[in-house]
N, CA, C and O atoms as a CHARMM CRD file, in Angstrom:
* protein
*
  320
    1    1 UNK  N     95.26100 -56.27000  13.27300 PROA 1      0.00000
    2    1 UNK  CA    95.78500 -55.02500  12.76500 PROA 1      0.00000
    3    1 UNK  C     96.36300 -55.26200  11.37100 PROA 1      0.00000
    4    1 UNK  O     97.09000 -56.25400  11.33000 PROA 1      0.00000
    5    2 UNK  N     96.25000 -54.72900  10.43900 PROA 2      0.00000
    6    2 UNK  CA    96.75500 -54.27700   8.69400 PROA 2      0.00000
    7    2 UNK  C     98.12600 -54.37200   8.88200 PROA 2      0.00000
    8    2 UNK  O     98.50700 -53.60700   9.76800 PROA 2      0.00000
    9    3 UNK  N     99.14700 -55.13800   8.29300 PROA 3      0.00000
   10    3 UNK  CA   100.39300 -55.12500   7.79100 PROA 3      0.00000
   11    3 UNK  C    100.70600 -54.46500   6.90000 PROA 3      0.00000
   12    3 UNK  O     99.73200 -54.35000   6.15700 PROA 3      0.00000
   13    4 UNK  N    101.70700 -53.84100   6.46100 PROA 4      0.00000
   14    4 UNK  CA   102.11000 -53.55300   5.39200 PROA 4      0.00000
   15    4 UNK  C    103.75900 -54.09200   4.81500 PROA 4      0.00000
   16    4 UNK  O    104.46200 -54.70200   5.61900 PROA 4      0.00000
   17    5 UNK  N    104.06100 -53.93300   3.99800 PROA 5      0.00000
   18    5 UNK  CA   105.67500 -54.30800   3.71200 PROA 5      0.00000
   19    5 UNK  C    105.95800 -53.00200   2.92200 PROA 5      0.00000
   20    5 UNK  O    105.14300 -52.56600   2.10900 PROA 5      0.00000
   21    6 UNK  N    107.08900 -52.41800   3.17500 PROA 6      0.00000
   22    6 UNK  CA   107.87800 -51.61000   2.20900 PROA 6      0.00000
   23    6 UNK  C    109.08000 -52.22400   1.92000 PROA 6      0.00000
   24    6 UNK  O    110.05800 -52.77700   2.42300 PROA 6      0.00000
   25    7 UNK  N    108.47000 -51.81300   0.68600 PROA 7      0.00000
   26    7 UNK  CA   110.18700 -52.50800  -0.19400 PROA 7      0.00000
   27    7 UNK  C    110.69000 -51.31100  -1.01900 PROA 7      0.00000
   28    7 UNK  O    110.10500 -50.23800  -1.16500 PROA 7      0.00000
   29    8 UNK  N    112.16800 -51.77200  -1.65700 PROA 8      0.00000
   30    8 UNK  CA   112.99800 -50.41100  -2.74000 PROA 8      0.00000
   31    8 UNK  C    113.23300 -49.33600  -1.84000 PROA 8      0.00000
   32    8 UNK  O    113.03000 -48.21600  -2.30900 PROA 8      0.00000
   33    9 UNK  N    113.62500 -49.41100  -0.62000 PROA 9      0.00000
   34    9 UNK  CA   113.99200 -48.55000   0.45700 PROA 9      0.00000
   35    9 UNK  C    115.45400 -47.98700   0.06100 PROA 9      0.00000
   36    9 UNK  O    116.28900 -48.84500   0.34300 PROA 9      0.00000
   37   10 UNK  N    116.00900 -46.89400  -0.46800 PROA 10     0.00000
   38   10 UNK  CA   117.13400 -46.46000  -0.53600 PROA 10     0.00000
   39   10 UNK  C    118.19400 -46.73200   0.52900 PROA 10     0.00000
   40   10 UNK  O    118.07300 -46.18000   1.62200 PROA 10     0.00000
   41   11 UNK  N    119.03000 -47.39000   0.33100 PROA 11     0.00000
   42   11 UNK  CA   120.06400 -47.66400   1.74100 PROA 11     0.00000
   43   11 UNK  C    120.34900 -46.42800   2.61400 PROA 11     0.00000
   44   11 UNK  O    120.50000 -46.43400   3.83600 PROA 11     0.00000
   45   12 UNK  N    120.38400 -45.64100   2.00000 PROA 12     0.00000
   46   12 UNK  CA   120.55400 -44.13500   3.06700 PROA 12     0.00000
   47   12 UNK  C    119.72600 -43.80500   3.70700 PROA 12     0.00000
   48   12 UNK  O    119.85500 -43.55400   4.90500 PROA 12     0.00000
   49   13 UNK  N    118.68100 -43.72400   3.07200 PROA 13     0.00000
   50   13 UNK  CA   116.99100 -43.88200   4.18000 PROA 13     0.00000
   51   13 UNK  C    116.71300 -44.77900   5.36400 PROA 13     0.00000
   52   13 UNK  O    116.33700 -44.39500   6.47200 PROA 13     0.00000
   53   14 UNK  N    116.93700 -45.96700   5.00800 PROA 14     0.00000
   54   14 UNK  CA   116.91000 -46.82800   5.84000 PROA 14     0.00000
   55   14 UNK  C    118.32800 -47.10100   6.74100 PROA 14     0.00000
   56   14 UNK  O    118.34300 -48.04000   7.53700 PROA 14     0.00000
   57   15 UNK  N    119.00200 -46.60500   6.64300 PROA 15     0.00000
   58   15 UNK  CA   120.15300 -46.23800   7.79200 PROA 15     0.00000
   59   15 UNK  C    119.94200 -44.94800   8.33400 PROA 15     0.00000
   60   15 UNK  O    120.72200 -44.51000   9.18000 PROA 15     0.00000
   61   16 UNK  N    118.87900 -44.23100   7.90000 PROA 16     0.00000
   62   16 UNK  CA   118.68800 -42.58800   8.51000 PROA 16     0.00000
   63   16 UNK  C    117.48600 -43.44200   9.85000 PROA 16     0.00000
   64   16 UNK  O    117.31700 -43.17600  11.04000 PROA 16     0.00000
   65   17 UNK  N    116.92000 -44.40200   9.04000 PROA 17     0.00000
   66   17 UNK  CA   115.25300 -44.82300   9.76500 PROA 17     0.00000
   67   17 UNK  C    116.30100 -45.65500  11.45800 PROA 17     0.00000
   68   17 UNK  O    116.04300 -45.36900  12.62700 PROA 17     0.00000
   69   18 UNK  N    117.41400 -46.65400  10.98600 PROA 18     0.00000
   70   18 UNK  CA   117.81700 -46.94400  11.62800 PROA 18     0.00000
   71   18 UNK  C    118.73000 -46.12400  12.85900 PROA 18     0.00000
   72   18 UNK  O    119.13900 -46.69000  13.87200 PROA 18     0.00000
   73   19 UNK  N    118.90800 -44.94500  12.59600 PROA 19     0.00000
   74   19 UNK  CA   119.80900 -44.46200  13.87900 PROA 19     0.00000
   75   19 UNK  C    118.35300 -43.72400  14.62900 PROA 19     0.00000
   76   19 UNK  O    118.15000 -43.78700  15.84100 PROA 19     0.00000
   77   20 UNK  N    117.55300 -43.13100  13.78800 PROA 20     0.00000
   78   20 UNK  CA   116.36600 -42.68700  14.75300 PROA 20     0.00000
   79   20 UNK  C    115.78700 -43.67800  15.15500 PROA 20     0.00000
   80   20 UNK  O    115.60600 -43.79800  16.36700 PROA 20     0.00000
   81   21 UNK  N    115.36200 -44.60600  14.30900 PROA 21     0.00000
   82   21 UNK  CA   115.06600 -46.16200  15.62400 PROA 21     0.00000
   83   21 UNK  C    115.80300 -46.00100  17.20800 PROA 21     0.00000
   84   21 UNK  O    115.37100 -45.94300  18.35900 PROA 21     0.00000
   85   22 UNK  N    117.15500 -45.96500  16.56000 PROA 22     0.00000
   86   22 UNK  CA   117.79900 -46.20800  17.99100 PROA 22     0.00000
   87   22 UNK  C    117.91800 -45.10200  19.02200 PROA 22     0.00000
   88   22 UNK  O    118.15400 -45.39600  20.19400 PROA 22     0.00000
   89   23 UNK  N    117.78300 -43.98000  18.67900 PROA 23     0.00000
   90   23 UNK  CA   117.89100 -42.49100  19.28400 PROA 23     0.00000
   91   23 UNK  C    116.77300 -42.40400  20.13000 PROA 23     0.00000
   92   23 UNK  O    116.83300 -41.89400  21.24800 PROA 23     0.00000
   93   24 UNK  N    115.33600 -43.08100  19.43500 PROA 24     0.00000
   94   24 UNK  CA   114.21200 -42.81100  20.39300 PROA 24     0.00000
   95   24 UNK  C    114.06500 -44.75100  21.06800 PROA 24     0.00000
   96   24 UNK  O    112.95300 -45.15500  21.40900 PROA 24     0.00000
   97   25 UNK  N    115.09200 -45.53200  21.13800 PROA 25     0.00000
   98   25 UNK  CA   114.64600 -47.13300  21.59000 PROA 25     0.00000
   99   25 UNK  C    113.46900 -47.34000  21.17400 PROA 25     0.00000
  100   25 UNK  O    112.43700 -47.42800  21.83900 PROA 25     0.00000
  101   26 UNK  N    113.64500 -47.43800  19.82600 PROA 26     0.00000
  102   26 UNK  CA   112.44900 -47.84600  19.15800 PROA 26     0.00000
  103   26 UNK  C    112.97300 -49.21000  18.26400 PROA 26     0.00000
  104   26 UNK  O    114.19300 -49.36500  18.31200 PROA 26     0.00000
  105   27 UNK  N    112.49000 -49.85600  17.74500 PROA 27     0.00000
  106   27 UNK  CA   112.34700 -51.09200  16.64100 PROA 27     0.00000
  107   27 UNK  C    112.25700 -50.07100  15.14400 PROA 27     0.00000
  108   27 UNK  O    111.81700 -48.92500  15.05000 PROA 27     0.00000
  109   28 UNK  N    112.76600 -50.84300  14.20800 PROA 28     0.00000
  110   28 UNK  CA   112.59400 -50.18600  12.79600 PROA 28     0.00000
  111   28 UNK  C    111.13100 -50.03800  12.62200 PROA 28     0.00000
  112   28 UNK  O    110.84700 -48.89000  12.28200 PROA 28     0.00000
  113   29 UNK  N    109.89000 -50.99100  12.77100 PROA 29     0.00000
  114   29 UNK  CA   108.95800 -50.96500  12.65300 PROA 29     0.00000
  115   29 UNK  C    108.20400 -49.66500  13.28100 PROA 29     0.00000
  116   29 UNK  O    107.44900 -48.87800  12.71000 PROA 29     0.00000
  117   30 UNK  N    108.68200 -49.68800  14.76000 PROA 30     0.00000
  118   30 UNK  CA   107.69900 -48.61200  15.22100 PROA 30     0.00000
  119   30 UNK  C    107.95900 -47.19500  14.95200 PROA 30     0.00000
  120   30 UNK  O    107.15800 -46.28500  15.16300 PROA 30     0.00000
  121   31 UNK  N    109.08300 -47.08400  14.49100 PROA 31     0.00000
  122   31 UNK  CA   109.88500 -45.75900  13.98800 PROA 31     0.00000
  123   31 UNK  C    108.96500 -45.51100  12.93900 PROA 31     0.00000
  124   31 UNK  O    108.24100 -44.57600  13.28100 PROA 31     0.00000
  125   32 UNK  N    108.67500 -45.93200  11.82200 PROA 32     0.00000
  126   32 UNK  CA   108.27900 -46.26800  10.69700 PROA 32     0.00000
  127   32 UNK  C    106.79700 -45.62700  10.92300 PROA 32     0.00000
  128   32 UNK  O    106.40500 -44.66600  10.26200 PROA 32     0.00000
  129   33 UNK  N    105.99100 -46.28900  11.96500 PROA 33     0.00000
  130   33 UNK  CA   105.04400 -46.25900  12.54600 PROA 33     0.00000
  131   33 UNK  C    104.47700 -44.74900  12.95400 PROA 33     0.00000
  132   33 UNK  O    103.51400 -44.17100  12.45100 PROA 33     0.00000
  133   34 UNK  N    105.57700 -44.16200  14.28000 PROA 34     0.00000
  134   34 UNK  CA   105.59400 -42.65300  14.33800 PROA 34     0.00000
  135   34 UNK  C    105.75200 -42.34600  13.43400 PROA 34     0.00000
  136   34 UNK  O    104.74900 -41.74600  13.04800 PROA 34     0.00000
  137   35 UNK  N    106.54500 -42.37400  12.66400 PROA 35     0.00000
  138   35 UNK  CA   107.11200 -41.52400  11.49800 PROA 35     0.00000
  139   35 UNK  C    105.93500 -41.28300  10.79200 PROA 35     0.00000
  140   35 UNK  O    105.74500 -40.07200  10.67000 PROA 35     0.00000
  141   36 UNK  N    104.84200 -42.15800  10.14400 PROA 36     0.00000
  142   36 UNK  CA   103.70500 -42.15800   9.51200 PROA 36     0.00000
  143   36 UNK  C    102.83700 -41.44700  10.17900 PROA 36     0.00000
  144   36 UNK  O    102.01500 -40.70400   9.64400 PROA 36     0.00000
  145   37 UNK  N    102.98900 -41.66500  11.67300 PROA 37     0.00000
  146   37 UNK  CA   102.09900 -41.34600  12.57400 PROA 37     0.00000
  147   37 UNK  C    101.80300 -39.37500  12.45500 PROA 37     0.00000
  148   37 UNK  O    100.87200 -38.67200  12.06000 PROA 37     0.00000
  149   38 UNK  N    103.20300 -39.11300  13.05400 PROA 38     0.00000
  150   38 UNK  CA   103.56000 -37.56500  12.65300 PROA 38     0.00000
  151   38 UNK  C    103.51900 -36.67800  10.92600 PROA 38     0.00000
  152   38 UNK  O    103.68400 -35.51600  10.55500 PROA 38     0.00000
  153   39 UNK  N    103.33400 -37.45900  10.52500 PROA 39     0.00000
  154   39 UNK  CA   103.15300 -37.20300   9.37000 PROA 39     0.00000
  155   39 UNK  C    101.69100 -36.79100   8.34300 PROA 39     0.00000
  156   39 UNK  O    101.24300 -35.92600   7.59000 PROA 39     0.00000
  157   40 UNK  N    101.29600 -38.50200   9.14900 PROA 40     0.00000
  158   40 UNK  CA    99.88300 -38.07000   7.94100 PROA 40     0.00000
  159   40 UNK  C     98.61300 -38.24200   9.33100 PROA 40     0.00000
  160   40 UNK  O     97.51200 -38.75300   9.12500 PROA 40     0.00000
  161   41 UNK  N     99.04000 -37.72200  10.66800 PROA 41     0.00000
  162   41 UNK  CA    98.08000 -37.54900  12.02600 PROA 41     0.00000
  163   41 UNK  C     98.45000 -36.25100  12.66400 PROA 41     0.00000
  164   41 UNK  O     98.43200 -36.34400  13.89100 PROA 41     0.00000
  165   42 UNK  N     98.81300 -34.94900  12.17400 PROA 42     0.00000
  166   42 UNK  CA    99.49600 -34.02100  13.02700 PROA 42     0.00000
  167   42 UNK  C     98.53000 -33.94800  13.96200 PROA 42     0.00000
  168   42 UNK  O     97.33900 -34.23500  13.83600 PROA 42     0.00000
  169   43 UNK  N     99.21400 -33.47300  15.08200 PROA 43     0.00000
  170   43 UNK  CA    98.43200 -32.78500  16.17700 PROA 43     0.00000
  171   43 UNK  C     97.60500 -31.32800  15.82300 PROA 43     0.00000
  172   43 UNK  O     98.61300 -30.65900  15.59700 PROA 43     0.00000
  173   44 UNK  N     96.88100 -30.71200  15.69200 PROA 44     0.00000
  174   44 UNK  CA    96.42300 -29.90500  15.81900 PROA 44     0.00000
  175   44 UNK  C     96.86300 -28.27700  16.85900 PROA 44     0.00000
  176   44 UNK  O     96.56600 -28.12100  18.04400 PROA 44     0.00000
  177   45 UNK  N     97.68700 -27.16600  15.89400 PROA 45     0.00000
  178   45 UNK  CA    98.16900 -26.19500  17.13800 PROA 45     0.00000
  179   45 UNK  C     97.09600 -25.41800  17.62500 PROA 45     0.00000
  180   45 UNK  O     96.07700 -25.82500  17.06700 PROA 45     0.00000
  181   46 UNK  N     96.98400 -25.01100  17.96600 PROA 46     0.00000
  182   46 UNK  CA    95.75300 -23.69000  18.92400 PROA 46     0.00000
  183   46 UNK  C     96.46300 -22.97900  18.44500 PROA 46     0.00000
  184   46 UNK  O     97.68100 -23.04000  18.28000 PROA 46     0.00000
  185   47 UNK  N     95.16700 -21.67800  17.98500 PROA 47     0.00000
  186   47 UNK  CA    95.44000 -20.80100  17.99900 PROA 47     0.00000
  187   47 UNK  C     96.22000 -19.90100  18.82600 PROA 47     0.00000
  188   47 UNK  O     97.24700 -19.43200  18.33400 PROA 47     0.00000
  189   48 UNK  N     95.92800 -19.62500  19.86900 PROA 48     0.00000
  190   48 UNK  CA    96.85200 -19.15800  20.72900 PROA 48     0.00000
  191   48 UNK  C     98.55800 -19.49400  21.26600 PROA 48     0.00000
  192   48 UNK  O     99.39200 -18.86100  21.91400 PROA 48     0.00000
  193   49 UNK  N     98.51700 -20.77000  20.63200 PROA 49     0.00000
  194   49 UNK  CA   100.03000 -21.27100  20.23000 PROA 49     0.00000
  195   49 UNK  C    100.74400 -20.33000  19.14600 PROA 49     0.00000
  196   49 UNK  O    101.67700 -19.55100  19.34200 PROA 49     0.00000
  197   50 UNK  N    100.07800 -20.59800  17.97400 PROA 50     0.00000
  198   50 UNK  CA   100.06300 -20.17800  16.79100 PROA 50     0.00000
  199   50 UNK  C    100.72500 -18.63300  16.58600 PROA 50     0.00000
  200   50 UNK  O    101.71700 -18.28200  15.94700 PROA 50     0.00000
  201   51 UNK  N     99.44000 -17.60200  17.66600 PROA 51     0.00000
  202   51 UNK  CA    99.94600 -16.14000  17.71100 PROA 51     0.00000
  203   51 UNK  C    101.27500 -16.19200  18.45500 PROA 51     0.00000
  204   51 UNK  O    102.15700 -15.37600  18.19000 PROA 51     0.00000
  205   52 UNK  N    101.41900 -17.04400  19.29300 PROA 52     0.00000
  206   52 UNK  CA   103.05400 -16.62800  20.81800 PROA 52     0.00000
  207   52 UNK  C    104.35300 -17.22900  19.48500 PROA 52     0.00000
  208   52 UNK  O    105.44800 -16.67300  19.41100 PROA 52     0.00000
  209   53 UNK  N    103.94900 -18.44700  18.51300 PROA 53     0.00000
  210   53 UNK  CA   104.93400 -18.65700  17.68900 PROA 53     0.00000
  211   53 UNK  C    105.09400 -17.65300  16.44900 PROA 53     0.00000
  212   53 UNK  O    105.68400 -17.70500  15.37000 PROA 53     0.00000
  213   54 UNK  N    104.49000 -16.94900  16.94700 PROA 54     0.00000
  214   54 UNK  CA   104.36600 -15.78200  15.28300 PROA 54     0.00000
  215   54 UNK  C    105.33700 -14.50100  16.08700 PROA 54     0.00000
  216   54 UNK  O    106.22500 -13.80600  15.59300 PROA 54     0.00000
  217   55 UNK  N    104.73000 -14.50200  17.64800 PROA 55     0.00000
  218   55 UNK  CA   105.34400 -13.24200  18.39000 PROA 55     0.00000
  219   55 UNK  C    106.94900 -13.41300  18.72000 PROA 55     0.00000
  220   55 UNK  O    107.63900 -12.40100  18.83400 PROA 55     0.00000
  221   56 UNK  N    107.47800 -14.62900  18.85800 PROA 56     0.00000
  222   56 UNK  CA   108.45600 -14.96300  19.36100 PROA 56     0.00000
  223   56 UNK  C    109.11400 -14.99200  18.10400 PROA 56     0.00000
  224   56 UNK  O    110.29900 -14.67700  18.21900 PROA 56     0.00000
  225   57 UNK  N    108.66400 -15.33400  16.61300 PROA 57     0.00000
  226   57 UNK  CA   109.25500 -14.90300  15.63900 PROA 57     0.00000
  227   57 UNK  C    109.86400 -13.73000  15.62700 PROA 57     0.00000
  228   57 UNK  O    111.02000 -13.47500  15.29100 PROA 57     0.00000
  229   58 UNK  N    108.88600 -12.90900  16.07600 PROA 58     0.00000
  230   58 UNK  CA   108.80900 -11.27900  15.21200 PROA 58     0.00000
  231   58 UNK  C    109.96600 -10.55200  16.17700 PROA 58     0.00000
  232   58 UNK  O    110.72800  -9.65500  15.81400 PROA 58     0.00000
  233   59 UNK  N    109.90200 -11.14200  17.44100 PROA 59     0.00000
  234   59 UNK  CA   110.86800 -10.50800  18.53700 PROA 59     0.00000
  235   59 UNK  C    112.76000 -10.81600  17.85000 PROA 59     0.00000
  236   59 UNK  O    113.78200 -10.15400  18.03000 PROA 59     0.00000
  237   60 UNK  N    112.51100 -12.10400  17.05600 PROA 60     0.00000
  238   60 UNK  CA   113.94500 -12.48900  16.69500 PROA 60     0.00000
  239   60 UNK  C    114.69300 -11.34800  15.31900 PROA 60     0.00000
  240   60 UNK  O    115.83400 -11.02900  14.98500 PROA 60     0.00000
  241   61 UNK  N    113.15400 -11.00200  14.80200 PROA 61     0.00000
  242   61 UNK  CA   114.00400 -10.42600  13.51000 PROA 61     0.00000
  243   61 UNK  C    114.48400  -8.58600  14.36400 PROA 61     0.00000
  244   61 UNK  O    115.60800  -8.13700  14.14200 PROA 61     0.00000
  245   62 UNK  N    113.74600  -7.99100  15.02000 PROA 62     0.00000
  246   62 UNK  CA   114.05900  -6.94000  15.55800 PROA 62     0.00000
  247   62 UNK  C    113.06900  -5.91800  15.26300 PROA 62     0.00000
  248   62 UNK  O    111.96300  -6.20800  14.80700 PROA 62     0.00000
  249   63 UNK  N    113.42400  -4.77700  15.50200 PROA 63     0.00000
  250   63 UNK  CA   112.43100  -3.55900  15.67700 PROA 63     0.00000
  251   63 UNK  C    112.46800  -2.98000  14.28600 PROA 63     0.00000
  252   63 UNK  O    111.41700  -2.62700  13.75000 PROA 63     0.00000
  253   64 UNK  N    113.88700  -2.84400  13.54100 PROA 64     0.00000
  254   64 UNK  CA   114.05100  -2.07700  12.48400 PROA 64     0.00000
  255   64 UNK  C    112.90300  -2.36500  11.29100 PROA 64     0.00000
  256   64 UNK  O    112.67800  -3.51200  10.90700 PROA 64     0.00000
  257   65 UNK  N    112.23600  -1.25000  10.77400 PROA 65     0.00000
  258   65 UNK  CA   111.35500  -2.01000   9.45800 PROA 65     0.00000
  259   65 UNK  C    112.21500  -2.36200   8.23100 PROA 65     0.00000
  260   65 UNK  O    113.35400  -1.96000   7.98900 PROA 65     0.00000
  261   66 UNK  N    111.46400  -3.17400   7.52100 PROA 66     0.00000
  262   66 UNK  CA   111.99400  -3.85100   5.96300 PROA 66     0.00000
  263   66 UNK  C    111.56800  -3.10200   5.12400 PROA 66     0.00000
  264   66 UNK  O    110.35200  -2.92400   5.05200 PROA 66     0.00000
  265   67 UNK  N    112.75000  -2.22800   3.95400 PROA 67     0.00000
  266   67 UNK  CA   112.25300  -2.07700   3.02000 PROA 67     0.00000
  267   67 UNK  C    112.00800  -2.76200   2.26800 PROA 67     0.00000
  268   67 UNK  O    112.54900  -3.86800   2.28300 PROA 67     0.00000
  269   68 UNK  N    110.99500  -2.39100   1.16900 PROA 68     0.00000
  270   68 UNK  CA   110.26100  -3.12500   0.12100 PROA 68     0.00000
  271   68 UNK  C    111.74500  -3.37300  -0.92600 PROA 68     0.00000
  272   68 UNK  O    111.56700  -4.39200  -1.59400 PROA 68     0.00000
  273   69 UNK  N    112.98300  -2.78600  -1.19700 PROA 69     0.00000
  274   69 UNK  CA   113.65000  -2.81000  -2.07200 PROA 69     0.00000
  275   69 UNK  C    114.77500  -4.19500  -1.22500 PROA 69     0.00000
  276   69 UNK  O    115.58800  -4.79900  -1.92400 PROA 69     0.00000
  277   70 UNK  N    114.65400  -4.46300   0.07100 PROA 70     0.00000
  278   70 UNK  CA   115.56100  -5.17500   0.56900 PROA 70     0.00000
  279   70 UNK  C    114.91100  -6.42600   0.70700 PROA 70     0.00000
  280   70 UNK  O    115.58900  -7.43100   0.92100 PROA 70     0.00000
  281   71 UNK  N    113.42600  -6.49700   0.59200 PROA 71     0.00000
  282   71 UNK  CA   113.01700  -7.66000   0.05200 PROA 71     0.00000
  283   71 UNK  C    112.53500  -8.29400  -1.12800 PROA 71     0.00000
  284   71 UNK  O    111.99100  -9.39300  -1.23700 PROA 71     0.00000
  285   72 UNK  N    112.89200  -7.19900  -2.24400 PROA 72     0.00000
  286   72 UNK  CA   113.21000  -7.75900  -3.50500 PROA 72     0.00000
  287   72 UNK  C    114.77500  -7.89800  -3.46400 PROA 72     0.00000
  288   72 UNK  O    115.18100  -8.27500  -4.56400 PROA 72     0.00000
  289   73 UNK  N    115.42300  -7.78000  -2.87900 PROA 73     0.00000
  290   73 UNK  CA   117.15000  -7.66600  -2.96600 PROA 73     0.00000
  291   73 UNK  C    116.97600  -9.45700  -2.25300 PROA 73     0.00000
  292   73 UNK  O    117.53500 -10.43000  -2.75900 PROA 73     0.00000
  293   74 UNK  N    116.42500  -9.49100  -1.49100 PROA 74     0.00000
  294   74 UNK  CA   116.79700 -10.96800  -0.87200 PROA 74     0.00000
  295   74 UNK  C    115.97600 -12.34100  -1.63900 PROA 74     0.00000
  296   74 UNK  O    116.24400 -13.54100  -1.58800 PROA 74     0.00000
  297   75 UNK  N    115.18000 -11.80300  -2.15600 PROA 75     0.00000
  298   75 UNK  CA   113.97900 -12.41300  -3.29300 PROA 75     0.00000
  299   75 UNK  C    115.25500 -12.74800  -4.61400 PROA 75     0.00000
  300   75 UNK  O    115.33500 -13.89700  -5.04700 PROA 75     0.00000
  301   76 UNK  N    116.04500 -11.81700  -5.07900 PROA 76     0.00000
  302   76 UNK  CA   117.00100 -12.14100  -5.74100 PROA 76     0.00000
  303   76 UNK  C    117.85200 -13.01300  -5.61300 PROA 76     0.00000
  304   76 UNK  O    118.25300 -13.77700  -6.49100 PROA 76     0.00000
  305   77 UNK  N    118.28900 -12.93700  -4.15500 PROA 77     0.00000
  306   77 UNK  CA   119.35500 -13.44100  -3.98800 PROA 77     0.00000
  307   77 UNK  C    118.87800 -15.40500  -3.96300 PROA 77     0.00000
  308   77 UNK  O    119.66000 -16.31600  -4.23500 PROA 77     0.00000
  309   78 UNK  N    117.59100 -15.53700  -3.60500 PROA 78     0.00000
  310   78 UNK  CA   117.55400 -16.59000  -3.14000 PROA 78     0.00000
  311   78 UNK  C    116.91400 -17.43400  -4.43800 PROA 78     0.00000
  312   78 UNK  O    116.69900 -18.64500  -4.37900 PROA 78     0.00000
  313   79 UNK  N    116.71200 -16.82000  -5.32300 PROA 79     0.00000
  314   79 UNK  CA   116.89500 -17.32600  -6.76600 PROA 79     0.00000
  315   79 UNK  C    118.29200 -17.37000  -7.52600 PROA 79     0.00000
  316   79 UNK  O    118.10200 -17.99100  -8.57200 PROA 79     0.00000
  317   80 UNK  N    119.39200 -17.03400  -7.44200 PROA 80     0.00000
  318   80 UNK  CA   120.86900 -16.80500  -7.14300 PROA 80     0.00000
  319   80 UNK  C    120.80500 -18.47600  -7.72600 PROA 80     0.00000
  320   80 UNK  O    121.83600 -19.14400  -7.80100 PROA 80     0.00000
């Protein structure tokens, strides 16, 4: 199997890599590993995932409609 080494690891990173090491009983290495893994291997959602996570969205914001002026009002704000 291919080795790699990372080096110039920011100390904060690598104490972030280290408590999720330990959160999932993992080794720094294999953390590293998922981490790459989830990253540049996603799983693939189904469609039908996809629509129930769009529906379960839409149920959170509510029934009321959006005006067009309250989403340039929040478009503002979030350039603020």
């Amino acid at each position: 199997m291919p080795a790699i080494t990372v080096k110039n690891i920011k100390h904060e990173l690598y104490e972030q890599l280290k408590v999720a090491a330990q959160a999932h009983y993992r080794s720094i290495n294999s953390e590293i590993i998922s981490c790459l893994e989830r990253t540049l291997l996603p799983t693939p959602i189904l469609p039908e995932d996809r629509i129930q996570k769009a529906r379960d969205l839409r149920a959170t914001i509510g029934s009321g409609k959006i005006a067009a002026k309250d989403i340039a009002r929040a478009i503002k704000r979030g350039r603020a």
